[in-house]
N, C-alpha and C positions, 0 to 999 in steps of 0.2 A: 504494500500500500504506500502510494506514496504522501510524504507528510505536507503538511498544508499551512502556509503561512497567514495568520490574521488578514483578512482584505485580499486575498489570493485570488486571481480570478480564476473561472470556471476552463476557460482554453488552459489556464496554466497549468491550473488541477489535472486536467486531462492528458498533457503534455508532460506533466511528470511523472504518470501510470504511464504513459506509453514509455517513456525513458526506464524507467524500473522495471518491465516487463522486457522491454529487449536487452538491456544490460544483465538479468538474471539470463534470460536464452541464452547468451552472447558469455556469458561466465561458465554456465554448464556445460554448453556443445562446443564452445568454438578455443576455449585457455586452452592450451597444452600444458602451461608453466606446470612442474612437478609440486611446485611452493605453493600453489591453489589448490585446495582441495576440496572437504568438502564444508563450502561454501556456502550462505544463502545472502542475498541482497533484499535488506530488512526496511530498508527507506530511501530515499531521493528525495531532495530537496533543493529546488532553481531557483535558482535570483531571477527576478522581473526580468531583465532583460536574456532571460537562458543563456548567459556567459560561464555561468561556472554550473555547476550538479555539485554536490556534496552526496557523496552513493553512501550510508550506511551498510556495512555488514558482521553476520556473526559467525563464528566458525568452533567445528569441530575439532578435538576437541577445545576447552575455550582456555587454556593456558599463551601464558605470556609468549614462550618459543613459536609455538604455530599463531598466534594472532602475527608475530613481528614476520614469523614469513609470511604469510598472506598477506599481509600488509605490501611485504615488498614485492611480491609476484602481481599482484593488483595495482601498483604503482606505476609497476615495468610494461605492463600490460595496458597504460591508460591509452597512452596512443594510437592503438591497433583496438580496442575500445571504443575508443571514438569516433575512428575513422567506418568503421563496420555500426558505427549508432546513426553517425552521417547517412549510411547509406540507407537505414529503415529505417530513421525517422525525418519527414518532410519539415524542418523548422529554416529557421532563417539562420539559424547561428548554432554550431551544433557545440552542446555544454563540453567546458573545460572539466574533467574529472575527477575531484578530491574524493578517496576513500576515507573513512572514519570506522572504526570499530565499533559498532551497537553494543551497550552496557547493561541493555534493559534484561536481557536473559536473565544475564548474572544476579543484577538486582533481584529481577524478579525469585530467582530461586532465593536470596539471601534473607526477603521480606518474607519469601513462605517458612524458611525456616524459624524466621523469629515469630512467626505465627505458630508456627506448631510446638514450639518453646512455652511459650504464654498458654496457649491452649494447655498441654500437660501441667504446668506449675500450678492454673487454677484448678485441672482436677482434682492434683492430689490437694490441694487447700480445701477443695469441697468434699473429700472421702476423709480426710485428717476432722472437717468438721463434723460429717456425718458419724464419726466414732465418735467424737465427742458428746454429741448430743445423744446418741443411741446409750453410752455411759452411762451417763446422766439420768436418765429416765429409767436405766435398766439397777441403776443402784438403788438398794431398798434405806424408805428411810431411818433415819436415825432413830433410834426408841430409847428414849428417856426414862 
């Protein structure tokens, strides 16, 4: 999908789904680069003027080593990128390439775990209380 800047126009919007849809094609079927693997192209994002793309992507696995080769084989590759985006998509200017590594996975996993963190801590707070209270009620009372 590709991302959408506040006040974006509609041609833009659509112009950047077609750049992210052929740039993914174009990464799948057509890199040879050994350093690209496996790949997916997460976002796109034009300047008004379609001078530059910013390509978002994430990659398998997500460690520092293979993010920094992919990085460079998608670098090495923007050229022959562009020039094969040139040729499928009809714009006036065809965008200058910046790759950027997508963060949101990783997030994303980091916020689930802190979710499923919290989630267990209040269980066991809520089975620590339910003993308590089951105690409680199950101790006889005192006789005087």
């Amino acid at each position: 999908m590709a991302r959408q800047r506040p006040g974006g126009s509609s041609r833009g919007v659509r112009v950047g789904e077609q750049v992210h849809h052929e740039l993914a094609e174009l990464v799948r079927g057509e890199l040879k680069d050994p350093r690209v693997g496996m790949v997916t192209i997460t976002g796109v994002e034009l300047t008004p003027d379609y001078a530059y793309a910013t390509v978002y992507f994430s990659v398998l696995p997500d460690d520092e080593t293979t993010v920094a080769e992919t990085l460079a084989g998608l670098r090495r590759a923007a050229g022959f990128l562009r020039s094969q985006l040139g040729r499928r998509v009809r714009i006036h200017t065809t965008p200058e390439l910046r790759f950027v590594h997508d963060r949101s996975t990783e997030r994303g996993i980091a916020m689930s775990k802190l979710i499923d963190e919290a989630n267990r801590r209040h269980a066991e707070a809520d089975d620590r209380r339910s003993a308590a209270e089951d105690g409680a009620i199950r101790k006889p009372p005192d006789a005087h």
